[in-house]
C-alpha positions in Angstrom: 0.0 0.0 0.0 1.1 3.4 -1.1 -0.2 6.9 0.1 -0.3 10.0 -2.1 -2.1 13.0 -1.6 -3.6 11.9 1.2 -4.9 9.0 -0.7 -4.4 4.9 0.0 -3.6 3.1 -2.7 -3.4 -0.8 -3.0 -0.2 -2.6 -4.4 3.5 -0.9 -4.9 3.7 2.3 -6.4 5.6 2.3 -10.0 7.1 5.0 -11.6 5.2 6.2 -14.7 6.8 5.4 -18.0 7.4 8.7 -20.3 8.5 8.5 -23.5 11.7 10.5 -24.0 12.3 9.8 -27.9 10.2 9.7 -30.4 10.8 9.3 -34.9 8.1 9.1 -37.3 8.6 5.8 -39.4 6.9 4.9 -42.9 3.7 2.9 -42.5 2.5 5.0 -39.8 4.9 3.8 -37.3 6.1 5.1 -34.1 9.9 4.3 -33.1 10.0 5.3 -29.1 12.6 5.5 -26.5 11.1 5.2 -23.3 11.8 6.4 -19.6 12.7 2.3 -19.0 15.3 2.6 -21.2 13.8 0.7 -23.3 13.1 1.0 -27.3 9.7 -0.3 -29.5 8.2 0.0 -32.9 4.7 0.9 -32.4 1.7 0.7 -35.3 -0.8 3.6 -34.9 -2.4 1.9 -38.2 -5.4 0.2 -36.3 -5.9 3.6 -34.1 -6.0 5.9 -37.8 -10.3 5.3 -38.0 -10.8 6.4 -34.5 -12.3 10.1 -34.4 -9.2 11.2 -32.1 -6.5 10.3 -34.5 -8.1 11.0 -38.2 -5.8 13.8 -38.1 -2.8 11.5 -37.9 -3.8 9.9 -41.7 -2.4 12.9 -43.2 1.6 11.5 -43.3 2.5 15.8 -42.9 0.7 15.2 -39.7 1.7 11.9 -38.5 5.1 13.2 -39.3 5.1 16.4 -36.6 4.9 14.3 -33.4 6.7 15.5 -30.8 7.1 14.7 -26.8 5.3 17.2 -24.2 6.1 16.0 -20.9 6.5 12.5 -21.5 3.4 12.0 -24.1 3.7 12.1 -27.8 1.5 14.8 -29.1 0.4 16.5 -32.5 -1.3 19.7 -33.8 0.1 21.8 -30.6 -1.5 19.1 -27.9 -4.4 18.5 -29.5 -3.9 15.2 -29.9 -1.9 12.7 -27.6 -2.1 9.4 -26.4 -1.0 7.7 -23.4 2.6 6.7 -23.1 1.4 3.3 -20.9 -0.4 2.3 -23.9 2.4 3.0 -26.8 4.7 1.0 -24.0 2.3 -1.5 -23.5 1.1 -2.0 -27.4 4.4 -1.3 -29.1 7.1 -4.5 -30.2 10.5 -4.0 -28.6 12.9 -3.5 -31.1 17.3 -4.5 -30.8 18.4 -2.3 -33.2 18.4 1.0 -34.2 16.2 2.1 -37.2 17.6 4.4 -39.8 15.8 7.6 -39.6 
């Protein structure tokens, strides 16, 4: 149990991954570095139809992601998505991918 803010929590308290790199790949791919240290290849494909990202199917959009404290984020914040879920969702990846 964990206490913050005057509130219990059950369980340990983790740290909060943040993503602290982040490239635009071909295909509509993200390339992340993460707080863990650790980097994965993530497909935003599947998300593209949602009514949150149909901004992101424009590749001139896709391509301007950039990292606001610890998210990655387009169009000046007005989109973002969850770093837990890239870390969760993306494949780790050995290597690094030419730019």
């Amino acid at each position: 149990m964990y206490i913050v803010d005057g509130i219990a929590y059950a369980g340990e308290q983790r740290e909060s991954v943040k993503v602290q790199g982040v490239r635009p790949l071909g295909g509509y791919r993200l390339w992340l570095r993460f707080s863990t240290g650790e980097a994965k290849v993530f497909d935003f494909t599947p998300l593209l139809s949602e009514p949150a990202f149909l901004p992101l199917q424009d590749p001139d959009v896709f391509r301007n992601v950039y990292i606001d404290y610890g998210a990655t984020v387009w169009n000046d914040g007005g989109i973002d998505i969850a770093p837990e879920y890239l870390y969760r969702n993306a494949v780790a990846v050995q290597e690094k991918i030419a730019g």
